[in-house]
TORDOLO-324615 format. One record per atom (N, C-alpha, C, CB): z, y, x; residue in one letter. Coordinates in steps of 0.2 Angstrom, whole numbers, plus 5000, padded with zeros to 4 digits. Glycine has a CB too. Example, Ala and Ser with C-alpha at 12.3 -4.5 7.8 and 13.67 -1.06 7.14 Angstrom:
! residues 2
503949725066A503949785062A503949845066A504549785057A503549895064S503649955068S503950005064S502949975070S
//
This chain:
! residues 234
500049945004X500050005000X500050065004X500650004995X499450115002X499550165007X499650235002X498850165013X500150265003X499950345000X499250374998X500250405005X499150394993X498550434994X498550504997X498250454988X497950504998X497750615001X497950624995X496750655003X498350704998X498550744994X498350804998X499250734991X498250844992X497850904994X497850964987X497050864996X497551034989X497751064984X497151064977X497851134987X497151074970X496651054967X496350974962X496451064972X496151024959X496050904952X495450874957X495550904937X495050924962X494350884966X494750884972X493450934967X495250864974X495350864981X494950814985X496150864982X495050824991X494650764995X495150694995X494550795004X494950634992X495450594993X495350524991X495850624989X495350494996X494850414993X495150374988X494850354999X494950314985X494750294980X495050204980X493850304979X495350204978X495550114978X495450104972X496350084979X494950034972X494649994968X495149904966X493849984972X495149914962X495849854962X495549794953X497049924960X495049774957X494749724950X495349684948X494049664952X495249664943X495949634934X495649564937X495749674922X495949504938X495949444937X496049424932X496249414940X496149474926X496149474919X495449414917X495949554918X494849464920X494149454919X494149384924X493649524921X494549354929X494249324937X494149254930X494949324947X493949194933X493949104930X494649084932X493149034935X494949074926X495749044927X495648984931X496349024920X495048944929X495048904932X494848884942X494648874927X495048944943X494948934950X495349014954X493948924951X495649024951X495949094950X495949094960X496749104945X496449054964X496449084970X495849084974X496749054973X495349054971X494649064975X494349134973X494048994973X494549144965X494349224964X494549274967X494449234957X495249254971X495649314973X495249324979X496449304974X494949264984X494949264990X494149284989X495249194994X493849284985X493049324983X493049404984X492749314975X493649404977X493649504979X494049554985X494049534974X494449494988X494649504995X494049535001X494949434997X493649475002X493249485007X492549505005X493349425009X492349524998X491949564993X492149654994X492249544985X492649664996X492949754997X493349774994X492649814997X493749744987X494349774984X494749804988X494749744981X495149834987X495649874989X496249854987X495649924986X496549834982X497249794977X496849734973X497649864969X497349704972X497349664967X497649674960X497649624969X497349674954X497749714950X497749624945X497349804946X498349624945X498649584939X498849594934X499049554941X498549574928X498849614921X499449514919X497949654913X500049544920X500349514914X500649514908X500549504915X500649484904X500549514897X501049454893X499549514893X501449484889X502249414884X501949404879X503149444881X501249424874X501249414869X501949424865X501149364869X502149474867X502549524862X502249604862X503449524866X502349634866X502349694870X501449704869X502649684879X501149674868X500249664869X500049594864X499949654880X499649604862X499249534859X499049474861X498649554857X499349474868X499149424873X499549374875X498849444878X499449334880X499949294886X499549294890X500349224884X499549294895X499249294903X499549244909X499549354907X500049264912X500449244917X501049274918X500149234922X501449204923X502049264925X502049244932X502849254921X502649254936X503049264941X502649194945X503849274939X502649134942X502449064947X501749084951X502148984940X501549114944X500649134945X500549164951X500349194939X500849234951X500949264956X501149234964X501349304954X501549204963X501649194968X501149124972X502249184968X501049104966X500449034971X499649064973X500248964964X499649134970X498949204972X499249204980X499149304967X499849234980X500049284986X499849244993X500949304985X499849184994X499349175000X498849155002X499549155002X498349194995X497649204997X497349254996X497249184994X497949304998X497449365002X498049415002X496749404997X497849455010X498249495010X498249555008X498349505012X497849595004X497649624999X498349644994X496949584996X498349734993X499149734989X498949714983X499549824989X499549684980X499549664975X500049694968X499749604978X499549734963X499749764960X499849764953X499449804960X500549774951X500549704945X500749744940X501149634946X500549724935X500649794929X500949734924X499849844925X501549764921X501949724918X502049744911X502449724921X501549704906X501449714900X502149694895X500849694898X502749694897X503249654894X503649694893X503449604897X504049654886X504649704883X505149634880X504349774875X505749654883X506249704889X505849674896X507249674890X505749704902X505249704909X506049674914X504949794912X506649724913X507049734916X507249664921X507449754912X507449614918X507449534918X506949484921X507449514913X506449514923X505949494927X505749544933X505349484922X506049604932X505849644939X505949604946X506349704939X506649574947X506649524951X506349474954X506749514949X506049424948X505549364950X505049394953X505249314943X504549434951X504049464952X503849514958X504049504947X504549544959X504649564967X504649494973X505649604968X504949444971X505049394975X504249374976X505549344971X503949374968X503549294969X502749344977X503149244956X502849414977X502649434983X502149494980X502149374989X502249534972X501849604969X502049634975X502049634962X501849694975X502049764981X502049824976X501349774988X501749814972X501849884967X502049834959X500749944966X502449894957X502449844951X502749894946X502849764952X502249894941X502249944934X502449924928X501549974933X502749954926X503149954919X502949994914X503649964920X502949994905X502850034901X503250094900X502750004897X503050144899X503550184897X503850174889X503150244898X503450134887X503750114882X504050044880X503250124878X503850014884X504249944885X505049934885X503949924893X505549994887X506249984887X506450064886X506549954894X507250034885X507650114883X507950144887X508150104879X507750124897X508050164899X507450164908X509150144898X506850214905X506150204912X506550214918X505450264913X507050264918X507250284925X507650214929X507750354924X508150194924X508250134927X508050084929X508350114925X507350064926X507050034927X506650014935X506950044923X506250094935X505850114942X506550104947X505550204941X507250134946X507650154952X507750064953X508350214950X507950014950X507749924951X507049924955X507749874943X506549924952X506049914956X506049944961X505549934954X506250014966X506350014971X506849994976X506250054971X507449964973X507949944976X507649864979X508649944973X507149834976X506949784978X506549784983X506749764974X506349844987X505649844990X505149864990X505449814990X505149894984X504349874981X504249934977X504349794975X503549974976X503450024976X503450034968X502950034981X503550094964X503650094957X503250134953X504250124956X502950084945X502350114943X502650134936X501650074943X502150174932X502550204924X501750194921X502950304924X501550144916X501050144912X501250204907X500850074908X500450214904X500650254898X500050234892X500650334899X500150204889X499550184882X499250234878X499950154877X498550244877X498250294874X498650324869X497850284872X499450314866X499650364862X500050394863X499650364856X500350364870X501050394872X500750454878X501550324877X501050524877X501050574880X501450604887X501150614876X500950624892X501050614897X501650664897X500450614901X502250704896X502850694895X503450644895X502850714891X503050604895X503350534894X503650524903X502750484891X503250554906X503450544914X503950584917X502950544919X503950634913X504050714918X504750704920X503950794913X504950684919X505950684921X505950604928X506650654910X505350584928X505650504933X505150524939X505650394929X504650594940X504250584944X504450564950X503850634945X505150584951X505350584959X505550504960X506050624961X505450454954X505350404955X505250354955X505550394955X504250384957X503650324957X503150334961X503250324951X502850294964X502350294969X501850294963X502350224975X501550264957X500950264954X501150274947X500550204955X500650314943X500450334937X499950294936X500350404937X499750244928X499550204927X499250224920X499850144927X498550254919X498550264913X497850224910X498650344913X498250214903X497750164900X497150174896X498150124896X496750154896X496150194894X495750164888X495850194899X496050114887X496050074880X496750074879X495649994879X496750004872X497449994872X497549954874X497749994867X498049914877X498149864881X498349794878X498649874885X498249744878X498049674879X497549624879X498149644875X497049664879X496349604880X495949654885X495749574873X495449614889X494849654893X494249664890X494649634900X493949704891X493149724889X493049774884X492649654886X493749804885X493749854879X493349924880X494549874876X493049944874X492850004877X493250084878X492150014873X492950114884X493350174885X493450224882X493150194890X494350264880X494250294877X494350384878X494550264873X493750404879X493750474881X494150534881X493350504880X494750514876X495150554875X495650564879X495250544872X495750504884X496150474886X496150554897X495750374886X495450584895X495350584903X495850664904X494350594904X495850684896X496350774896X496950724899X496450824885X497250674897X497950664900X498050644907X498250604898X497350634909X497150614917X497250684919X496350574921X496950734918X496850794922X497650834920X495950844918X497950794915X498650854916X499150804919X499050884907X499150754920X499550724924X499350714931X499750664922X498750734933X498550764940X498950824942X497750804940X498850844937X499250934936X499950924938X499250964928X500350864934X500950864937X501150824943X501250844932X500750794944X500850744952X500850814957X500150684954X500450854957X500550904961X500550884968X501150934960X501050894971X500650884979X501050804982X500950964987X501350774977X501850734977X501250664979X502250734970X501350634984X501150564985X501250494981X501550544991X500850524977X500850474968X500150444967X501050554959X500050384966X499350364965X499450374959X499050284967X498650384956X498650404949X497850364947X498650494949X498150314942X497750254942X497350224933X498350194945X496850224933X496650214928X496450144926X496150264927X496550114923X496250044917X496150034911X496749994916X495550014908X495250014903X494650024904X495550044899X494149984902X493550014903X493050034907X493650054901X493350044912X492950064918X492650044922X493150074921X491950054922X491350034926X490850094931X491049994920X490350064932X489850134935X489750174928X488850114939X489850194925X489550254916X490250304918X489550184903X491050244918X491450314916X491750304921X491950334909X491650264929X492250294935X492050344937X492450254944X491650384937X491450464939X491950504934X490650504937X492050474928X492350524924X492950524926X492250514918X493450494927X493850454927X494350494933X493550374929X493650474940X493950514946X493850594946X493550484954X493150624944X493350684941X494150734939X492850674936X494250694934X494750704931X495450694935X494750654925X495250654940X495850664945X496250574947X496450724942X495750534944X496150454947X495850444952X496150394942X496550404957X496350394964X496250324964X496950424969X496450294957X496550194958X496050184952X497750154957X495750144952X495250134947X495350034947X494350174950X495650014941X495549954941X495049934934X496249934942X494549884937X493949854934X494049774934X493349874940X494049754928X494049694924X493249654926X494249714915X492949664920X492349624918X491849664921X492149624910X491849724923X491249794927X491249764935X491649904927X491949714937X491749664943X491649614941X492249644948X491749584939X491749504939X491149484936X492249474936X490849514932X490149494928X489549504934X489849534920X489149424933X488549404935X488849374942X487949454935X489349374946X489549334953X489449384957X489149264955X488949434957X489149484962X489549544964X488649484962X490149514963X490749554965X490749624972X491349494967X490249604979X490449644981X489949704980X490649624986X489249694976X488949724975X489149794968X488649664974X489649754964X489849754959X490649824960X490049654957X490849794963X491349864967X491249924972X491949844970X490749884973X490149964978X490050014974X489249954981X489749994968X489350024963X489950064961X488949974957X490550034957X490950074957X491350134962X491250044954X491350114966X491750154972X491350204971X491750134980X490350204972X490150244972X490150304967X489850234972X489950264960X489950314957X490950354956X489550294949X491350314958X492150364957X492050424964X493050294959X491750384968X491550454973X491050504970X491350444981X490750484968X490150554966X490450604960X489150514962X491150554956X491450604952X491850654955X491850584948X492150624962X492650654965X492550734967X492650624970X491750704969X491150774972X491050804967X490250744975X491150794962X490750844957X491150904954X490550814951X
//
């Protein structure tokens, strides 16, 4: 995990981590998928786990993770779609995430939460779901390496992107300020809206199905890097 550039400005100069969703990868061969986008050019690994409570889904937990973690060394970025999270902050540190993000809406007390996640090790993230308002952060900035903002709603992949979503990017730019905060978008994102995306001011761009479809992955995250840097430029 590295800090991003920070710099004055929503166009500052500031590179781009690509972190494809195993969401999208073949469960049936999941560590060979890890060890593709690895040596394909990702940046993170982005793991969506999901309780079928909290989101419409079930995914994986903590085992999962850990039987990943020694096929690649690549940071491993785990977004925790689960309510209560608190009780699994733990396993999840252990089983070898490096970032690991929580809902702002997921429990009743975020600051607590993040301040566990960093007594563990391990670096601290705050999702936010297209209808929770980026106020929702403003009192625990001093207690997160990454801002996770969702760009559909969360539990399934391939959803399409919701534009509304990019005014909350550009005012939680605003509040990261000069602070060493990645600021990370999911949902949706492919070459049409990571320009938009990075424009608006996200530094972390995680891509589900916009990598993993047709097998050519490293082809497949070029394309995106590019077009999140030509938003960057604009």
């Amino acid at each position: 995990f590295q800090a991003p550039t920070v710099g004055g400005g929503l166009n500052m100069a500031r590179e781009i981590v690509i972190a494809p969703s195993i969401l999208s990868a073949d469960f049936a061969k999941l560590g060979a998928e890890v060890e593709a986008i690895d040596r394909d050019g990702c940046d993170w690994v982005h793991l969506d786990v999901m309780d079928g409570h909290f989101v419409p889904n079930i995914t994986f937990g903590p085992d999962v993770v850990a039987a990943l973690r020694p096929h690649s060394d690549k940071v491993f970025d785990t977004h925790l779609m689960i309510a209560p999270c608190d009780l699994y902050l733990e396993a999840f540190a252990k089983a070898g995430s490096d970032i690991i993000t929580v809902h702002a809406e997921a429990g009743p007390h975020l600051d607590r939460s993040l301040q566990y996640i960093r007594s563990l090790g391990k670096k601290a993230g705050v999702s936010l779901t297209p209808s929770t308002p980026e106020s929702a952060i403003e009192y625990v900035l001093d207690k997160l390496d990454l801002v996770l903002v969702m760009t559909v709603n969360p539990g399934f992949g391939g959803q399409t992107f919701i534009p509304a979503q990019l005014e909350k990017i550009r005012a939680i730019r605003k509040m990261i300020g000069e602070r060493p905060i990645h600021l990370e978008v999911d949902g949706g994102v492919n070459v049409d809206t990571a320009g938009l995306v990075a424009e608006a001011g996200a530094d972390a761009l995680v891509a589900g199905s916009a990598v993993f479809k047709n097998g050519d992955y490293a082809k497949n995250i070029a394309a995106i890097r590019e077009a999140a840097m030509a938003g960057v430029a604009a």
